[in-house]
N, C-alpha and C positions, 0 to 999 in steps of 0.2 A: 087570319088563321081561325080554324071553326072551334067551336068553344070544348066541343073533345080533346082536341090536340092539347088543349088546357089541360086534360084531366090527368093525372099520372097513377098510376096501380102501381101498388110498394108490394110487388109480388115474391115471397119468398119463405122458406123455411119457418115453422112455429113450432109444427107438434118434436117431440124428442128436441128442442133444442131451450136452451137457459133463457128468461126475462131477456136478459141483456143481449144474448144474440138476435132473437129475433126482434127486438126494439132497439139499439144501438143505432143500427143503420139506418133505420127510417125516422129517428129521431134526425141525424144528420143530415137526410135527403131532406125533410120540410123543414129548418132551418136553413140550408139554402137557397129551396127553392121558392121561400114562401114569397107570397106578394105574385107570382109571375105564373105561379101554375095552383091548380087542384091536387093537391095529392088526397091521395082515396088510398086511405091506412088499414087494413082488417083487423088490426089490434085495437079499434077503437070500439068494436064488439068484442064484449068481454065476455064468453062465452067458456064453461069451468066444470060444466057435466061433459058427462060422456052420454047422452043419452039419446036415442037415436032419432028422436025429432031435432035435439038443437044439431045434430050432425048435419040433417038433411037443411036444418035454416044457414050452417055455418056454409056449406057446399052453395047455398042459395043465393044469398048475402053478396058472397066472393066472386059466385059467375054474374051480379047484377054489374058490381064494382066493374069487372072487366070488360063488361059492357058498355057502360059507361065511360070508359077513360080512352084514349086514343093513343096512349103508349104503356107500356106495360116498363117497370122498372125493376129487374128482376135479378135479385138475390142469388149467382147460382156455384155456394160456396159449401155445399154437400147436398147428396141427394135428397130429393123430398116430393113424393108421388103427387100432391097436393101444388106445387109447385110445376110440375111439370104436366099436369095435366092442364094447369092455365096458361101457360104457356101453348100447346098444343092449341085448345081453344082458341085463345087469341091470334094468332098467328095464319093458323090454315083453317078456320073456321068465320073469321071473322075480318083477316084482314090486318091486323092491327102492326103496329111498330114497338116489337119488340127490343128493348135494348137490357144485354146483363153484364153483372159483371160477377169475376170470378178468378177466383187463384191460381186454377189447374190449369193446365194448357192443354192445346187443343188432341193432341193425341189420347189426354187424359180426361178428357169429356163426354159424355154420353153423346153418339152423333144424332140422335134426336134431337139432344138442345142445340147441337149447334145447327143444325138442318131447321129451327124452326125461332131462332133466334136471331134476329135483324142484323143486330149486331151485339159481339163480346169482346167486354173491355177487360183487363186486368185486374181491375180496383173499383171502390166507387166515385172514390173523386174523379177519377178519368167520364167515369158514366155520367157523371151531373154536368161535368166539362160540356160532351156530346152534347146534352140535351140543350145546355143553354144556350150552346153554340149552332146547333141546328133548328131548332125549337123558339 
């Protein structure tokens, strides 16, 4: 396996959502996955202006990350344009194996993400199942 397919993007929701949402789940993902994969966290730049040089390094940062990784692990548990523009990137731009998961069903989904999403699972535990299991 090529050392991409190692990599994992914890792609999902930050800006309008609480500490705990947007770091809960990816605390969870590298917990399970540690030891077997890269997870590539964006929360590990701590980034707290709003100012539009770090906006343009946080945008920068995020598209290396996805570059980087060979699966994108993606959060898709309300909207988030930030979220769905890397998603789009990685998928029809670059190829990549997207896998999300999410609460809403599929009538209830933007058919963007589901049109450029590998696949979508229920939960996250179902998503790390996938990955470990295919991966």
């Amino acid at each position: 396996m090529n050392d991409a397919v190692r990599k994992i993007y914890l792609c999902g929701p930050i800006m309008d959502c609480t500490g705990d949402e947007s770091k809960d789940w990816r605390i969870r993902a590298k917990e399970r996955l540690a030891g077997r994969f890269v997870l590539l966290d964006p929360m590990r730049r701590n980034f707290r202006d709003r100012e539009i040089d770090s906006a343009n390094e946080i945008v920068e940062f995020d598209l290396q990350d996805v570059r980087d990784a060979g699966i994108l692990l993606v959060n898709y548990s309300k909207a988030s344009i930030g979220t769905s523009m890397e998603v789009f990137y990685a998928s029809h731009d670059l190829g990549k194996f997207v896998i999300a998961f999410s609460p809403e069903t599929f009538e209830n989904m933007s058919p963007w993400m589901v049109k450029f999403c590998t696949k979508i699972l229920p939960n996250l535990d179902d998503a790390l199942a996938y990955i470990e299991r295919h991966f």
